[in-house]
Backbone and ligand atoms as CSV (ligand in chain L), in Angstrom:
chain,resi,resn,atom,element,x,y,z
A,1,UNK,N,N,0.842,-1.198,0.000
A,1,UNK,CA,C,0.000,0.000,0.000
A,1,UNK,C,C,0.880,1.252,0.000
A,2,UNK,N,N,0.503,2.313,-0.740
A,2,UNK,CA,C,1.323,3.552,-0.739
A,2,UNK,C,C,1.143,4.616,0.158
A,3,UNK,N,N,2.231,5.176,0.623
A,3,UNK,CA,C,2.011,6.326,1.324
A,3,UNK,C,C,0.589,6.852,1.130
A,4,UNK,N,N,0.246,7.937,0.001
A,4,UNK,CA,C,-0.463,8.498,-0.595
A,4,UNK,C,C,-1.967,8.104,-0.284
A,5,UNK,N,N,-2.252,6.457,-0.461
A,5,UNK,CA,C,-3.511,6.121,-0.221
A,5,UNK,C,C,-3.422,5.572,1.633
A,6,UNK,N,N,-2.373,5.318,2.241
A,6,UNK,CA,C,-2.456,5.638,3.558
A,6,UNK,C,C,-3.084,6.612,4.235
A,7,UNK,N,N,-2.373,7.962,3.684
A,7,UNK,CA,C,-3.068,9.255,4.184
A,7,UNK,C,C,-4.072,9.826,4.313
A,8,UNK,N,N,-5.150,9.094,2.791
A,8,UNK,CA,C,-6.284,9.431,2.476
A,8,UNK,C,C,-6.736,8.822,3.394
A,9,UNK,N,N,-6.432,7.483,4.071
A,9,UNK,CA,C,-7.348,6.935,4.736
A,9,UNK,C,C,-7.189,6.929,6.660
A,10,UNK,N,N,-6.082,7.855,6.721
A,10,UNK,CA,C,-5.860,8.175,8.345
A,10,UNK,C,C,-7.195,8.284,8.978
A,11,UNK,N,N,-7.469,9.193,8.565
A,11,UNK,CA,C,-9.218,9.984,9.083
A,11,UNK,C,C,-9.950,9.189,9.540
A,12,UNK,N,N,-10.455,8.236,8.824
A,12,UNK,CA,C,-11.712,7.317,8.539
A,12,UNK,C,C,-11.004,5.682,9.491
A,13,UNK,N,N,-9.591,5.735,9.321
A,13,UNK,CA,C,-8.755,4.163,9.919
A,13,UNK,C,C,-8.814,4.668,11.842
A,14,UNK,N,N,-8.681,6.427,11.868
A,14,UNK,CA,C,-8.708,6.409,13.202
A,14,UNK,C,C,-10.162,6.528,14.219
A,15,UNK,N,N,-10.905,6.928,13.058
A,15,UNK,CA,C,-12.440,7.104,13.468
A,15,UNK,C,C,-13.310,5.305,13.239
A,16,UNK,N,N,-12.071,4.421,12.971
A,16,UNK,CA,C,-13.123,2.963,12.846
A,16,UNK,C,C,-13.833,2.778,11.924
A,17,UNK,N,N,-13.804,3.546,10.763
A,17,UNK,CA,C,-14.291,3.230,9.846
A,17,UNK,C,C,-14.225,2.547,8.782
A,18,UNK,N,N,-12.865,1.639,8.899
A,18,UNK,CA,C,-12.205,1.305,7.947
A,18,UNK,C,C,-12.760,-0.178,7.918
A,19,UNK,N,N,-13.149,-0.823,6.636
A,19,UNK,CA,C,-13.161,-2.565,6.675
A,19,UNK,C,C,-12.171,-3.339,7.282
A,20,UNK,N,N,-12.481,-4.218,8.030
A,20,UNK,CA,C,-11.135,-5.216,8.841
A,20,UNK,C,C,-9.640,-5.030,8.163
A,21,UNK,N,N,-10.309,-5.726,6.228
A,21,UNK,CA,C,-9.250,-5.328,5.712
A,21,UNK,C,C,-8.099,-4.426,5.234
A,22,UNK,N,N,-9.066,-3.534,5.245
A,22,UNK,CA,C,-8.307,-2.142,4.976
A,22,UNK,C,C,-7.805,-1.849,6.267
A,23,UNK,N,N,-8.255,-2.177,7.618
A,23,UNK,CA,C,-7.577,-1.639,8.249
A,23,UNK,C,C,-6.105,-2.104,8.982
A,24,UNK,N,N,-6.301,-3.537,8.458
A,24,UNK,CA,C,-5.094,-4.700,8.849
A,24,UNK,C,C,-3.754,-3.607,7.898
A,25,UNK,N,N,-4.322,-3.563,6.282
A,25,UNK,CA,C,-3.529,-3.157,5.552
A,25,UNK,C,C,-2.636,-1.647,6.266
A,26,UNK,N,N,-3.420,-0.842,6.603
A,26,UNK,CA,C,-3.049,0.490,7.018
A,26,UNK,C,C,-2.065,0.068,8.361
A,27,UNK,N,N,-2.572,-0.160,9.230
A,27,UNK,CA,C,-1.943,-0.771,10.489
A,27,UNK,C,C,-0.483,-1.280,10.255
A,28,UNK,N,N,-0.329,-2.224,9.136
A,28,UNK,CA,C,0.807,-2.482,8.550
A,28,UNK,C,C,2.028,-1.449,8.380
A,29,UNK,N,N,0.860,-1.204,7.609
A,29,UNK,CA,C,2.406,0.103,6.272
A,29,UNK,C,C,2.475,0.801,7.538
A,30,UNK,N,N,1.805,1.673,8.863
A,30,UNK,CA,C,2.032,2.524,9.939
A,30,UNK,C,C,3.396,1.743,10.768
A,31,UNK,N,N,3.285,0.219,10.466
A,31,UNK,CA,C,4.212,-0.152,11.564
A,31,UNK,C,C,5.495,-0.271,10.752
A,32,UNK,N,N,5.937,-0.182,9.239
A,32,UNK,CA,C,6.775,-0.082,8.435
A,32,UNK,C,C,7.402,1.439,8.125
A,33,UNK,N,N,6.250,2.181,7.623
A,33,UNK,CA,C,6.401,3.531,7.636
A,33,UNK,C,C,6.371,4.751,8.292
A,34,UNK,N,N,7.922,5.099,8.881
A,34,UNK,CA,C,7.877,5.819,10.259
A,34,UNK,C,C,7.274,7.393,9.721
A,35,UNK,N,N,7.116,7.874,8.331
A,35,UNK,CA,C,6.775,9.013,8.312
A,35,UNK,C,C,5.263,9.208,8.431
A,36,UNK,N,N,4.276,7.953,7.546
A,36,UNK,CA,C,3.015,8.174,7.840
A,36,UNK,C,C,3.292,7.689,9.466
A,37,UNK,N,N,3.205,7.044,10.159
A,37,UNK,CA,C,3.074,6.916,11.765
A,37,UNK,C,C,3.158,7.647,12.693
A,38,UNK,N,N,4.446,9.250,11.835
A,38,UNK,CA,C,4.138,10.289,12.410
A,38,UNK,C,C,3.160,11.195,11.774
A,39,UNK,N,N,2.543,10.528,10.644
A,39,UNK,CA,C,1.401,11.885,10.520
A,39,UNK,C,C,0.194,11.223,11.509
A,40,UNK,N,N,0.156,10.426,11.536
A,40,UNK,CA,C,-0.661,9.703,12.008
A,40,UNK,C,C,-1.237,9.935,13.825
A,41,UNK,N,N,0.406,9.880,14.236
A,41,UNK,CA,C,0.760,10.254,15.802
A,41,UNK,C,C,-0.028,11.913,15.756
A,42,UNK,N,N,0.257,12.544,14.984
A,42,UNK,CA,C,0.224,13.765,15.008
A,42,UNK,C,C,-1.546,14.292,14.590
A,43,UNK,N,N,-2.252,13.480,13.563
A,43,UNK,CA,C,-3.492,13.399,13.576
A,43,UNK,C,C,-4.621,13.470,14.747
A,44,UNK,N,N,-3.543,12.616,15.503
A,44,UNK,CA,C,-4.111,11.638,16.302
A,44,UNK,C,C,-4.712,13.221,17.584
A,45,UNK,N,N,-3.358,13.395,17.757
A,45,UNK,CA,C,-3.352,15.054,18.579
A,45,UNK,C,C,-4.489,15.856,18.290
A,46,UNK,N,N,-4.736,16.236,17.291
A,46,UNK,CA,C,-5.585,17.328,17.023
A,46,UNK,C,C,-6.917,16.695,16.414
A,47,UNK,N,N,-7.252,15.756,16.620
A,47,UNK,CA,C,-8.479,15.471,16.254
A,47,UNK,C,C,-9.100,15.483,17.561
A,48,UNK,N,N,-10.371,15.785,18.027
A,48,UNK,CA,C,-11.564,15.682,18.923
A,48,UNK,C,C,-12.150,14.576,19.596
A,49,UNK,N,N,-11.879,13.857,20.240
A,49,UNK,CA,C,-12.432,12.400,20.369
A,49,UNK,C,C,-13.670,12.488,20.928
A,50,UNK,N,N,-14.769,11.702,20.245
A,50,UNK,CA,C,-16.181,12.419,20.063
A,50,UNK,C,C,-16.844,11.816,21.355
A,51,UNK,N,N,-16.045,11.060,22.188
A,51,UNK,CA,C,-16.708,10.510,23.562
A,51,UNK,C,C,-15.730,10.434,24.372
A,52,UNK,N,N,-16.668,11.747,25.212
A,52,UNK,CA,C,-15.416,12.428,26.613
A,52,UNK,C,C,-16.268,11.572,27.843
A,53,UNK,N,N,-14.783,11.686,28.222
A,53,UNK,CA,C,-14.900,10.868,29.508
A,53,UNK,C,C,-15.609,11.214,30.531
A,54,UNK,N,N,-16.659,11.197,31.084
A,54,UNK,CA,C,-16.998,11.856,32.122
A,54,UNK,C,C,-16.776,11.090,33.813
A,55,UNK,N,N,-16.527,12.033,34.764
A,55,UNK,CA,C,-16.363,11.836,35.674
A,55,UNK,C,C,-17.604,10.886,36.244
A,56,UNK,N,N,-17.813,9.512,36.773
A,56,UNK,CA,C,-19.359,9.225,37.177
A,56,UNK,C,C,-19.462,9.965,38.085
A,57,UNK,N,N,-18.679,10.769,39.401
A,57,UNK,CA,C,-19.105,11.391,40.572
A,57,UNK,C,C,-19.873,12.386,39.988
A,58,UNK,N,N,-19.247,12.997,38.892
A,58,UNK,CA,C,-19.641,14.553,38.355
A,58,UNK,C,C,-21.370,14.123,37.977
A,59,UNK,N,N,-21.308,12.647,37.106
A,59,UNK,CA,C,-22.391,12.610,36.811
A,59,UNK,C,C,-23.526,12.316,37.391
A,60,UNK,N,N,-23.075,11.712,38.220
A,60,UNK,CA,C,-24.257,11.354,39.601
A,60,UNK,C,C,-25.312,12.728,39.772
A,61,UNK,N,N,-23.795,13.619,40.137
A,61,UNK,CA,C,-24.316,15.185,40.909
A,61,UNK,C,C,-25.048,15.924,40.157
A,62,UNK,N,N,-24.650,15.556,38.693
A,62,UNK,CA,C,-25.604,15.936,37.612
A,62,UNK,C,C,-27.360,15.962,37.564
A,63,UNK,N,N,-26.648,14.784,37.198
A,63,UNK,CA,C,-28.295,14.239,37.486
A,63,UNK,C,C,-29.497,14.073,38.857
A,64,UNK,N,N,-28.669,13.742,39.881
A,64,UNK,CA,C,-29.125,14.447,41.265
A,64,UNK,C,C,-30.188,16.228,40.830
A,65,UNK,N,N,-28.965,16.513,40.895
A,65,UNK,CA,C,-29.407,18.256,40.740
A,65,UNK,C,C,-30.531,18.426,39.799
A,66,UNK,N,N,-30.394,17.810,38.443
A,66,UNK,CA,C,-31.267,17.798,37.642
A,66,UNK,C,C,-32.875,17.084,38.274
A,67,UNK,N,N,-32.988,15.788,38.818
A,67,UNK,CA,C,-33.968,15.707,39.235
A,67,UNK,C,C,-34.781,16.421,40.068
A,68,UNK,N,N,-34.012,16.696,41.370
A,68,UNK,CA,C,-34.380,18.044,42.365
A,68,UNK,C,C,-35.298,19.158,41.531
A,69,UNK,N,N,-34.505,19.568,40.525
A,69,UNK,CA,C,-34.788,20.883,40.129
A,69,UNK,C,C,-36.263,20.404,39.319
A,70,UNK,N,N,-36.309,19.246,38.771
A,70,UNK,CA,C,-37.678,19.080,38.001
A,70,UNK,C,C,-38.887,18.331,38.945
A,71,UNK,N,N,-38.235,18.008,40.068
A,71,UNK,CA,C,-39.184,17.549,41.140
A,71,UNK,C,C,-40.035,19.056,41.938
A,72,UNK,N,N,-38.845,20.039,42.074
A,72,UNK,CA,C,-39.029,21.388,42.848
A,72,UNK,C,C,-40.321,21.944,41.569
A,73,UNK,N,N,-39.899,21.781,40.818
A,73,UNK,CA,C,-41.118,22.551,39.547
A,73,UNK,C,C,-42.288,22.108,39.593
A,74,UNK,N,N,-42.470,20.748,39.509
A,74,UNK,CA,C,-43.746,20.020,39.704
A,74,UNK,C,C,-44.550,20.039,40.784
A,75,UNK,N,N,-43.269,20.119,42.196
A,75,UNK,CA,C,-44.406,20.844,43.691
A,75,UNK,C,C,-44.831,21.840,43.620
A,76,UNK,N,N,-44.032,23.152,42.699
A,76,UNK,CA,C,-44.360,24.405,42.764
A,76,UNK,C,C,-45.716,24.485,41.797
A,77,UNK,N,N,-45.665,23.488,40.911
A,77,UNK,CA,C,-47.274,23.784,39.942
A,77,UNK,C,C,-48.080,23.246,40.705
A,78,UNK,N,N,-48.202,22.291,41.930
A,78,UNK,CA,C,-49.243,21.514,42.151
A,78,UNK,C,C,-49.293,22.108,43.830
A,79,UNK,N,N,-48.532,23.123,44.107
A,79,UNK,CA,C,-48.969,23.846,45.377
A,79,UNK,C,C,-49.952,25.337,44.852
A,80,UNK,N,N,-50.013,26.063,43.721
A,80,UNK,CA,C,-50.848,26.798,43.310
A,80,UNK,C,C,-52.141,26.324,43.340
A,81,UNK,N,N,-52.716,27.493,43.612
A,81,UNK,CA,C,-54.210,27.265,44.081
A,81,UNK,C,C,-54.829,27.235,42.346
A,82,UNK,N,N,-55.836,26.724,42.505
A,82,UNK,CA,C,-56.625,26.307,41.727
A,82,UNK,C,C,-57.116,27.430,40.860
A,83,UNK,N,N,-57.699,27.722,39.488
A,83,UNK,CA,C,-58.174,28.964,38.684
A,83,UNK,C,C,-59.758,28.708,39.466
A,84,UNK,N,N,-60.202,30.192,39.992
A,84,UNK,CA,C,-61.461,30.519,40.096
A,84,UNK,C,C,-62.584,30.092,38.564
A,85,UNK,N,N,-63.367,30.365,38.985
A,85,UNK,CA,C,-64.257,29.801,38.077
A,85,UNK,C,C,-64.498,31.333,36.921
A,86,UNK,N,N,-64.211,32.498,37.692
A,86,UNK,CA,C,-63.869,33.725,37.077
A,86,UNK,C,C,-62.908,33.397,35.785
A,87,UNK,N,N,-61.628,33.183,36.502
A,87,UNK,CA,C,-60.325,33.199,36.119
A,87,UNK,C,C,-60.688,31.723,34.802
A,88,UNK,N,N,-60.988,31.143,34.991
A,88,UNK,CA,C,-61.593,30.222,33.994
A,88,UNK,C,C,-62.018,30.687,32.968
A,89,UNK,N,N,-63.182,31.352,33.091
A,89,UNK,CA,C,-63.797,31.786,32.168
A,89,UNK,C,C,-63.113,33.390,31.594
A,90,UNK,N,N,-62.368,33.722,32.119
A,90,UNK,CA,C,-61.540,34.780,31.233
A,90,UNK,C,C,-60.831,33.869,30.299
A,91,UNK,N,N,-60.140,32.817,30.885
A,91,UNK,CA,C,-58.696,32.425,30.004
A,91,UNK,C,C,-59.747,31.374,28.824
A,92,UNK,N,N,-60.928,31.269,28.845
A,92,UNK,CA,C,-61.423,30.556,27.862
A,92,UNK,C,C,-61.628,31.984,26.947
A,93,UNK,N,N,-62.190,32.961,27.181
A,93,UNK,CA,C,-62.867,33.951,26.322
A,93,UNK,C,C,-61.388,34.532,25.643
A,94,UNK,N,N,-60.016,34.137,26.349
A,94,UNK,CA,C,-58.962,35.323,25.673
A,94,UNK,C,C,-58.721,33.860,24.547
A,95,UNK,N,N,-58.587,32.599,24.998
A,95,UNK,CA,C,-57.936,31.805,24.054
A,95,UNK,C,C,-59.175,31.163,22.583
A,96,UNK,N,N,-60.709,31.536,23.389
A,96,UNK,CA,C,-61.450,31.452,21.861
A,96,UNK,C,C,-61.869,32.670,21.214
A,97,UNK,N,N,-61.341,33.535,21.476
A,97,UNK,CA,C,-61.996,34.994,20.798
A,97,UNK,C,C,-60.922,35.448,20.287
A,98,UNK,N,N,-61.100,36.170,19.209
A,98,UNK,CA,C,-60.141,37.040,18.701
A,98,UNK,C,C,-60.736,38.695,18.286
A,99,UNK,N,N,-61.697,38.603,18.909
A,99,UNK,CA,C,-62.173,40.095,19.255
A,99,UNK,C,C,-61.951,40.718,20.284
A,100,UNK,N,N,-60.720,42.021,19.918
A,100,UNK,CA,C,-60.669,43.072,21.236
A,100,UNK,C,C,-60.855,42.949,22.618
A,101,UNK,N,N,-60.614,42.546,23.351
A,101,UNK,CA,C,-61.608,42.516,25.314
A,101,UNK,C,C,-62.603,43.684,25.027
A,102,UNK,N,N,-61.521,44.823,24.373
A,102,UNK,CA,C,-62.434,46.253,24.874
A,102,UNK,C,C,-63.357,46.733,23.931
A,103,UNK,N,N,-63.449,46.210,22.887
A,103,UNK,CA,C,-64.850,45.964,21.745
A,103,UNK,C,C,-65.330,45.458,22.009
A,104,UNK,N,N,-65.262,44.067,23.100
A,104,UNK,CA,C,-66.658,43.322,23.026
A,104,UNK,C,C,-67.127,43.731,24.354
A,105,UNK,N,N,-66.278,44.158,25.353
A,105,UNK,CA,C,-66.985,45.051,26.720
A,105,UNK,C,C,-68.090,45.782,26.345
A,106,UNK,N,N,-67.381,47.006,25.274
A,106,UNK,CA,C,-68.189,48.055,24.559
A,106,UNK,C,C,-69.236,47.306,23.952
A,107,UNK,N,N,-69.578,46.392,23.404
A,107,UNK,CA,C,-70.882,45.567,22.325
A,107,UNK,C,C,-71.422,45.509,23.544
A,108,UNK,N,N,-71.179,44.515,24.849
A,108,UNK,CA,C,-72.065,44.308,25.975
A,108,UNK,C,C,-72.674,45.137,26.766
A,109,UNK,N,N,-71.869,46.322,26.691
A,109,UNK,CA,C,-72.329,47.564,27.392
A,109,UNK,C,C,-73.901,48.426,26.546
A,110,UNK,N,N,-73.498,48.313,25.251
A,110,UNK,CA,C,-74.497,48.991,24.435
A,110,UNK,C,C,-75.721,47.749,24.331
A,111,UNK,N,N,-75.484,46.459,24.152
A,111,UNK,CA,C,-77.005,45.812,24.276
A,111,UNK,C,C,-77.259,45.647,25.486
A,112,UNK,N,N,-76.508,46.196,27.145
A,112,UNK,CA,C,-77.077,46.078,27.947
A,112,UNK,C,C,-78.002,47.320,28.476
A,113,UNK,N,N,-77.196,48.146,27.513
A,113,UNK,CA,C,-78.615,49.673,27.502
A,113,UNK,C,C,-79.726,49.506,26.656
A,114,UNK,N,N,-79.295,48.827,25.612
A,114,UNK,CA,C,-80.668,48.726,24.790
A,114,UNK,C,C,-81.560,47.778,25.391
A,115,UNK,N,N,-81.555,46.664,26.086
A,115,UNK,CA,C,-82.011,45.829,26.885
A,115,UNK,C,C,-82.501,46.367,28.243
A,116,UNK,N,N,-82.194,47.235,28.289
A,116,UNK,CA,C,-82.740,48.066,29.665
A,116,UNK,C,C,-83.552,49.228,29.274
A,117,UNK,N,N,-83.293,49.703,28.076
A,117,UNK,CA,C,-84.400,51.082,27.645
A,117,UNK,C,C,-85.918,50.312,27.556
A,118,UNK,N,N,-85.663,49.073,26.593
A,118,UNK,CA,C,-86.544,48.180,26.307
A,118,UNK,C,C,-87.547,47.554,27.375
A,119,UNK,N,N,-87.048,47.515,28.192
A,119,UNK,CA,C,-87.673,46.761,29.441
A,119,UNK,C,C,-88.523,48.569,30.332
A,120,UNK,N,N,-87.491,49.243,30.301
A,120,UNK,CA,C,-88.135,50.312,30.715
A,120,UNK,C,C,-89.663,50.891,29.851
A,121,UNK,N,N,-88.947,50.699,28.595
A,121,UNK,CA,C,-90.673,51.088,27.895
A,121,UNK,C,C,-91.651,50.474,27.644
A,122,UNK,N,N,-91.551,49.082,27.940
A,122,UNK,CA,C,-92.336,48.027,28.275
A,122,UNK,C,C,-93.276,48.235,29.081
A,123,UNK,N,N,-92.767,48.413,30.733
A,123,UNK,CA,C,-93.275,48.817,31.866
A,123,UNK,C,C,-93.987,50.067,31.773
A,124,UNK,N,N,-93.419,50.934,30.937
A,124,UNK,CA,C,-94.344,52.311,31.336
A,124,UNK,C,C,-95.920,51.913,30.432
A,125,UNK,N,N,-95.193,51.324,29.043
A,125,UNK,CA,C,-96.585,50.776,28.412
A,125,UNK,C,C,-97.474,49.885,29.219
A,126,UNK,N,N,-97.230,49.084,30.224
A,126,UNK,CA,C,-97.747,48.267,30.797
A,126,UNK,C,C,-98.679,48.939,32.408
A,127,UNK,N,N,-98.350,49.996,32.498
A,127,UNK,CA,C,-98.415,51.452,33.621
A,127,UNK,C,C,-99.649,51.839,33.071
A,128,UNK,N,N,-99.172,52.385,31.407
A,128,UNK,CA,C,-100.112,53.198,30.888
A,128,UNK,C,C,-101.811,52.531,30.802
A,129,UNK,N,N,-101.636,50.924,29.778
A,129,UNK,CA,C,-102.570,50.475,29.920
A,129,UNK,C,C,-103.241,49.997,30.872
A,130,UNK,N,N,-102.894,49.720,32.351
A,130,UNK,CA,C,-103.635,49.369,33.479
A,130,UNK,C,C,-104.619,50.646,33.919
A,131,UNK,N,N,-103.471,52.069,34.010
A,131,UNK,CA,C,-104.418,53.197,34.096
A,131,UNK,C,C,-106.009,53.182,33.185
A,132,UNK,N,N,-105.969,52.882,31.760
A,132,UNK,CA,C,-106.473,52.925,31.033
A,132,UNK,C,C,-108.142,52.345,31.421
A,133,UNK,N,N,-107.420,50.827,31.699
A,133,UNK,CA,C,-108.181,49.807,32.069
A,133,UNK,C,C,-109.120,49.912,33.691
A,134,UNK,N,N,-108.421,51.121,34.283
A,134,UNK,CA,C,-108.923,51.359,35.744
A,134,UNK,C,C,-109.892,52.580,35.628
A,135,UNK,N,N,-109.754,53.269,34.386
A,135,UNK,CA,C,-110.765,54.028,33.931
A,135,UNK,C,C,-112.162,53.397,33.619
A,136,UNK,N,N,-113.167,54.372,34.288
A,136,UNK,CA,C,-114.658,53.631,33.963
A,136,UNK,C,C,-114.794,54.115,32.183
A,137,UNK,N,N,-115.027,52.663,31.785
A,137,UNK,CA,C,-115.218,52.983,30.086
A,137,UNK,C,C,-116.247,54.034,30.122
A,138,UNK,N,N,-117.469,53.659,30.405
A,138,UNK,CA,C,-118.768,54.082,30.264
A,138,UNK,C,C,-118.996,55.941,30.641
A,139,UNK,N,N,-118.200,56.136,31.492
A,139,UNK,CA,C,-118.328,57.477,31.941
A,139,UNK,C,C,-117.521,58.734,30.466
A,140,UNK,N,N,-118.457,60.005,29.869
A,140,UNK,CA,C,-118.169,60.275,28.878
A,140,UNK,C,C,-116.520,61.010,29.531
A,141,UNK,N,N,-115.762,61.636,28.614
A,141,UNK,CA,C,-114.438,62.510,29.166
A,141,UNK,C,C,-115.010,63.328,29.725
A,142,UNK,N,N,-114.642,63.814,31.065
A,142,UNK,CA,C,-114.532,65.101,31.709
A,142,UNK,C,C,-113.539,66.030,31.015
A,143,UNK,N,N,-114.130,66.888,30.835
A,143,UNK,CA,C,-113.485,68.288,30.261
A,143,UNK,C,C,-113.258,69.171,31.290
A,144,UNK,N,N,-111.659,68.949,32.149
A,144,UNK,CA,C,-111.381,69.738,32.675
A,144,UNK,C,C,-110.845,71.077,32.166
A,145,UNK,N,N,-111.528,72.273,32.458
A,145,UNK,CA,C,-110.871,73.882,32.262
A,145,UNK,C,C,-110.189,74.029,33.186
A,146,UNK,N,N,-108.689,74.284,33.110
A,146,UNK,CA,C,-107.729,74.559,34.336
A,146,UNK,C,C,-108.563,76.490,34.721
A,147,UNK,N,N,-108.445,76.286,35.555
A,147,UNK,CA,C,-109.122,77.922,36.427
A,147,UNK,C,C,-108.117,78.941,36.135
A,148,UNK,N,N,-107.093,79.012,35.505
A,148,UNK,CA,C,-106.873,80.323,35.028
A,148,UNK,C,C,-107.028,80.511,33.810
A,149,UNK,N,N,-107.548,79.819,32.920
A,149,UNK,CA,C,-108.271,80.357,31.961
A,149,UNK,C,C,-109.967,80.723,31.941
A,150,UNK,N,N,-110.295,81.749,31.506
A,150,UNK,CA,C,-111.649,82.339,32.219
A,150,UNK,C,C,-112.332,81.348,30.672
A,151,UNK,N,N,-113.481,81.309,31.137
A,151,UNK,CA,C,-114.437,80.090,30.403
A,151,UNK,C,C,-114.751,80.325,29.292
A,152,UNK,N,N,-114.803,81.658,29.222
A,152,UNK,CA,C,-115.952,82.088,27.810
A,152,UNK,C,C,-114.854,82.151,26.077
A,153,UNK,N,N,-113.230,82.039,26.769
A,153,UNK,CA,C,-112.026,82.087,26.342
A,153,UNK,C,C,-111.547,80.688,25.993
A,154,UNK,N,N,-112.254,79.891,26.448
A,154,UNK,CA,C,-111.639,78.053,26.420
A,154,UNK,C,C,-112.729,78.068,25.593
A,155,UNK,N,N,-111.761,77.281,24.193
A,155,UNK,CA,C,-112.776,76.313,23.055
A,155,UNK,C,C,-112.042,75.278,22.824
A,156,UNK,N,N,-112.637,74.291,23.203
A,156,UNK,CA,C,-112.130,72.930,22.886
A,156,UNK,C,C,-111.398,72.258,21.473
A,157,UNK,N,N,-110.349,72.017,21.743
A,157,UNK,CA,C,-109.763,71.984,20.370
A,157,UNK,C,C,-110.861,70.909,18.950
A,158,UNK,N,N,-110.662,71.655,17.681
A,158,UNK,CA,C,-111.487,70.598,16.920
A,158,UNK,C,C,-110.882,70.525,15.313
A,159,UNK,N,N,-110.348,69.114,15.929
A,159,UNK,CA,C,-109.577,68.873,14.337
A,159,UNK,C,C,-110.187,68.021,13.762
A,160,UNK,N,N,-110.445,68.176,12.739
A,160,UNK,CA,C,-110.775,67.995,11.292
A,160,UNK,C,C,-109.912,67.176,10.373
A,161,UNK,N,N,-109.338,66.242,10.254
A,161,UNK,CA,C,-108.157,65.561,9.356
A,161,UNK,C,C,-108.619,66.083,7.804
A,162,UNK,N,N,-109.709,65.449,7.417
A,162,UNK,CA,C,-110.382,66.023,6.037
A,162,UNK,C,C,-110.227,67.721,5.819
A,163,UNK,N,N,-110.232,68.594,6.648
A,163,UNK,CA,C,-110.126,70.016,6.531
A,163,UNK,C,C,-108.551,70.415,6.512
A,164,UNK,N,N,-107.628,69.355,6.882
A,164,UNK,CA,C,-106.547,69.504,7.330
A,164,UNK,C,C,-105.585,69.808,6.349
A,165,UNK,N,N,-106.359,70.246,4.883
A,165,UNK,CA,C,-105.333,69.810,3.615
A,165,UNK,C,C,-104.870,71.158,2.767
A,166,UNK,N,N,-103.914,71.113,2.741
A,166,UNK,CA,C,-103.156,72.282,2.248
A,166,UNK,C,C,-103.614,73.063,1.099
L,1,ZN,ZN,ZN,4.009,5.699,4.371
């Protein structure tokens, strides 16, 4: 095997990648050829070895700490008090609506006046006709003259719709 195709294959012979055979071959010419053996030695230096050693004490403490810290999170969510039934129903209205808070306050505010004028004029209609109804049908209108107008001066109004025309 030649220098040349030795070299190409340092990389891949020190990372294990090499077929049995190829790597018997390389292994060889390294133990023949003291110049690739020092590129090789020297490869060897500056390459990264992709599985560091770790301390097990270090890792114990690791992972210790790590559990703690995700055990401490899970007491801290499950010692919070519970969402009010308020607080409920806000976080449903912010996560299904995509209308304004303060537009749809304003919409509720205005049909809760119109819903209240409504009910108010209901009642007065409902006022008016009982009066109505507490009136004796049968008795003709009294024609009250308020007393500061002198009598002979009061004429009862008399409209005419048919006379009424321009
Ligand atoms: Zn060589």
């Amino acid at each position: 095997m030649h220098c040349r195709a030795v070299r190409m294959q340092l990389v891949a012979f020190q990372d294990g990648e090499l077929s049995p055979g190829q790597r018997t071959q390389v292994r060889e010419h390294l133990d023949r050829c003291a110049a690739c053996a020092k590129l090789e030695r020297r490869l060897e230096e500056v390459t990264p070895r992709p599985f560091v050693e770790v301390d097990p004490e270090l890792q114990e403490t690791m992972w210790r700490r790590l559990d703690a810290a995700i055990d401490a999170a899970f007491r801290r969510q499950r010692t919070l008090p519970p969402p009010s039934r308020l607080q409920l129903w806000w976080r449903w209205l912010a996560e299904e609506t995509t209308v304004p808070t303060g537009a749809m306050l304003a919409y509720a505010s205005l049909l809760l006046i119109a819903i209240t004028w409504g009910a108010h004029n209901w009642w007065t209609a409902q006022q008016l006709q009982l009066a109505l109804n507490q009136r004796d049908a049968s008795a003709p209108m009294q024609l009250v003259v308020p007393a500061e107008i002198p009598a002979d001066q009061f004429r009862p109004a008399a409209w005419a719709p048919e006379e009424d025309q321009p």
